[in-house]
BALOBA-296698 format. One record per residue (C-alpha): residue number from 1; residue in one letter; x, y, z. Coordinates in nm, 4 decimals. Example, Ala and Ser with C-alpha at 12.3 -4.5 7.8 and 13.67 -1.06 7.14 Angstrom:
<zapas>
   pos   code          x          y          z
     1      A     1.2300    -0.4500     0.7800
     2      S     1.3670    -0.1060     0.7140
</zapas>
This chain:
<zapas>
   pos   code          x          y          z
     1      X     4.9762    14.4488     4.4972
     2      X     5.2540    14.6803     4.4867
     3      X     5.1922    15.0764     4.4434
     4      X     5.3954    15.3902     4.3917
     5      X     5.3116    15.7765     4.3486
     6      X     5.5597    15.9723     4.1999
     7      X     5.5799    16.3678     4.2392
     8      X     5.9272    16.5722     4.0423
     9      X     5.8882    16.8154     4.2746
    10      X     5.6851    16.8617     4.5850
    11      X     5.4143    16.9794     4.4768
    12      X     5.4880    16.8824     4.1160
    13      X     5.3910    16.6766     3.7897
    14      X     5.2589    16.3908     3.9428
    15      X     5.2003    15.9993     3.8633
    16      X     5.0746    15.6881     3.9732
    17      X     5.1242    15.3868     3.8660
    18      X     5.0631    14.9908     4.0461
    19      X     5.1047    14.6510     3.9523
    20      X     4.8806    14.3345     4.0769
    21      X     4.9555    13.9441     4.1113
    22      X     4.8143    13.6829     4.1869
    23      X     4.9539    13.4269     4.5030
    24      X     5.1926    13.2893     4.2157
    25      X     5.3319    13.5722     4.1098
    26      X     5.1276    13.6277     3.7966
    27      X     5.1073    13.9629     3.6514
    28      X     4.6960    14.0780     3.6503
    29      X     4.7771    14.3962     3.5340
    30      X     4.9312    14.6682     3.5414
    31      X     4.7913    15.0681     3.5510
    32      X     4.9239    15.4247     3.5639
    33      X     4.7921    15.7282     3.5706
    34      X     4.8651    16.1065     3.5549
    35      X     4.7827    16.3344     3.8690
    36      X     4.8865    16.7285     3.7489
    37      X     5.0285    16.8949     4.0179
    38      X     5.0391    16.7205     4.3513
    39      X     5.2324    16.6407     4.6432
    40      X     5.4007    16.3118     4.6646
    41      X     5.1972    16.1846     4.9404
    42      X     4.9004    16.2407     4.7785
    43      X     5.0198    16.0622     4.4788
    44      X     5.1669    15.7834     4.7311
    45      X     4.7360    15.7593     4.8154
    46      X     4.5900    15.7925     4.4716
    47      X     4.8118    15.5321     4.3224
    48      X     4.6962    15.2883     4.5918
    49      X     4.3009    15.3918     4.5289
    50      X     4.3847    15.3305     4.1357
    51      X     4.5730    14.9298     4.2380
    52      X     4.2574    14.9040     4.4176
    53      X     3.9462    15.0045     4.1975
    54      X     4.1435    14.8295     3.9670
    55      X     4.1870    14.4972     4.1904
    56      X     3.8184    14.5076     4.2668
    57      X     3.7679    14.3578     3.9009
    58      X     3.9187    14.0174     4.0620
    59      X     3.7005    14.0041     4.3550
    60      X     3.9637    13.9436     4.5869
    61      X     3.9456    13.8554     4.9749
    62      X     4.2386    13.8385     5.0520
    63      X     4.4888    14.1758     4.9753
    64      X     4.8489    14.2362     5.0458
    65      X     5.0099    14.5821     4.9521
    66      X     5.3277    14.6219     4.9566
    67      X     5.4283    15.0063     4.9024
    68      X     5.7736    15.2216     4.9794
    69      X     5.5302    15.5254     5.1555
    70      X     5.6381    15.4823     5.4833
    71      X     5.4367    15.7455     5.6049
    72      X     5.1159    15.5950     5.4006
    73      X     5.1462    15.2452     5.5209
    74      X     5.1931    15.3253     5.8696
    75      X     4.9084    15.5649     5.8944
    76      X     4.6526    15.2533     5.6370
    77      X     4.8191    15.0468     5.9665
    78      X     4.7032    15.2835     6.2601
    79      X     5.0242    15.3466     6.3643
    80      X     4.9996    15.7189     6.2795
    81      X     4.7443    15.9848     6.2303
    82      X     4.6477    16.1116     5.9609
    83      X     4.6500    16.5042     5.9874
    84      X     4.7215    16.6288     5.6760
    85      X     4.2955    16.7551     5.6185
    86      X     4.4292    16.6721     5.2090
    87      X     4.5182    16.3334     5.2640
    88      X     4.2203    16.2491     5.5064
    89      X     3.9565    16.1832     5.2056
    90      X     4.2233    15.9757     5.0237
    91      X     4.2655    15.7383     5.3186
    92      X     3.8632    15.6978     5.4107
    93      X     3.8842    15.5685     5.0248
    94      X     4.1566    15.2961     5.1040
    95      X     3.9549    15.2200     5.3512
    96      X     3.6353    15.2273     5.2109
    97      X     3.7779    14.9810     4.9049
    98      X     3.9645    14.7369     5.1474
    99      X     3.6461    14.6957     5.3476
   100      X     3.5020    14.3863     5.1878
   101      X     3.8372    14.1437     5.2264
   102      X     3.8732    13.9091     5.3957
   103      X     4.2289    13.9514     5.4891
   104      X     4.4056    14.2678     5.4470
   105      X     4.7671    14.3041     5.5220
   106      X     4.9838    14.6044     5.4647
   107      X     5.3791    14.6145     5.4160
   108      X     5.6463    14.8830     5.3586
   109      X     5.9060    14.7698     5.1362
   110      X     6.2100    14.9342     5.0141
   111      X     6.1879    15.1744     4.6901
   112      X     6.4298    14.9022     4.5326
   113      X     6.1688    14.5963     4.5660
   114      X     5.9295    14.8338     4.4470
   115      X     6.1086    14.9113     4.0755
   116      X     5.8091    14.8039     3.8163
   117      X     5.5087    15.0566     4.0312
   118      X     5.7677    15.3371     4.0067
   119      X     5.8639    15.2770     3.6536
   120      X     5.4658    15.2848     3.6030
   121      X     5.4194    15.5821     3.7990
   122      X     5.6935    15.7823     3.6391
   123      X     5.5357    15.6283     3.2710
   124      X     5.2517    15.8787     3.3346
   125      X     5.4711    16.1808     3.4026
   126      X     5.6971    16.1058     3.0663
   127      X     5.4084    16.0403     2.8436
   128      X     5.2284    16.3863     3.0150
   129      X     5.5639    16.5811     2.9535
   130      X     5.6424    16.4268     2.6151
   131      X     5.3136    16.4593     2.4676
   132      X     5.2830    16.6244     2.1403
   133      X     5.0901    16.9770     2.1352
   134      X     4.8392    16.9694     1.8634
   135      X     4.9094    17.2835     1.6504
   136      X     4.6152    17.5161     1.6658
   137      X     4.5362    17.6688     1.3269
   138      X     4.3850    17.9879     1.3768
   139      X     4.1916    18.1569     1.0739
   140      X     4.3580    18.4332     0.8818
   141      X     4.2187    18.7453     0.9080
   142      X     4.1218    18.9610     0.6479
   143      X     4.1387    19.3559     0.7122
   144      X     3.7487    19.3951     0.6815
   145      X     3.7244    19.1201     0.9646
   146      X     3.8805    19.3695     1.2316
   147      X     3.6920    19.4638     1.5122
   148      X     3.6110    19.8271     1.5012
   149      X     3.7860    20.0396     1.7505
   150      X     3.7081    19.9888     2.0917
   151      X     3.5469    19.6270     2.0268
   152      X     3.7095    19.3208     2.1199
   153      X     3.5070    19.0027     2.0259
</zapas>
């Protein structure tokens, strides 16, 4: 499973995006998601929670993640704390999902081995930011329709 949260900015428009295989290298599938404004840690977290709701589906005891958050990884390994109070209900839910396997190992990888999670991730922010505004008609009004002086609704 690889993952990737992507914040432009930080805090900023934020994505999420993940991609899972199988031990042959099959694509399972692939998700993304838009955050709104977030840190890129959190988004680092919430990208891994999406992989792995999403990798429930398979049933899987065995997991390997492989994600460029060094920070992330090394705290999901016990090598640091986790003191940021915002990111401390996002890692219980790692947690909390990766309970039932069997086998759970956890890698940090380099942004560049990571390419198709980030391309996801930064999917949700473009189709967020390029989204079309639906054009709001409002009714005309006609000059018996004003509100009388002093009323506003």
């Amino acid at each position: 499973m690889y993952s990737d949260g992507a914040a432009r900015g930080n805090p900023g428009p934020a994505g999420a995006g993940a991609q899972i295989k199988n031990v042959k290298g099959d694509v399972l599938a692939e998700v993304s998601e838009y955050l709104g404004e977030t840190t890129n840690n959190v988004a680092e977290y919430r990208a891994l929670i999406l992989a792995l709701e999403q990798a429930v589906h398979y049933k899987p005891f065995r997991i390997e993640i492989r994600a460029d958050s060094e920070l992330m990884v090394k705290q999901l390994n016990g090598e640091y704390k986790v003191k940021n109070m915002g990111l401390k209900p996002l890692y219980d839910r790692v947690k909390q999902l990766l309970a039932g396997c069997t086998s759970v190992e956890i890698k940090h990888i380099y942004r560049s081995e990571n390419s198709a999670a980030d391309e996801l991730a930064n999917k949700a922010i473009d189709e967020f930011e390029n989204r079309e505004e639906p054009q709001q008609q409002l009714p005309q009004k006609q000059p018996n329709d004003m509100p009388e002086q002093g009323n506003l609704f």
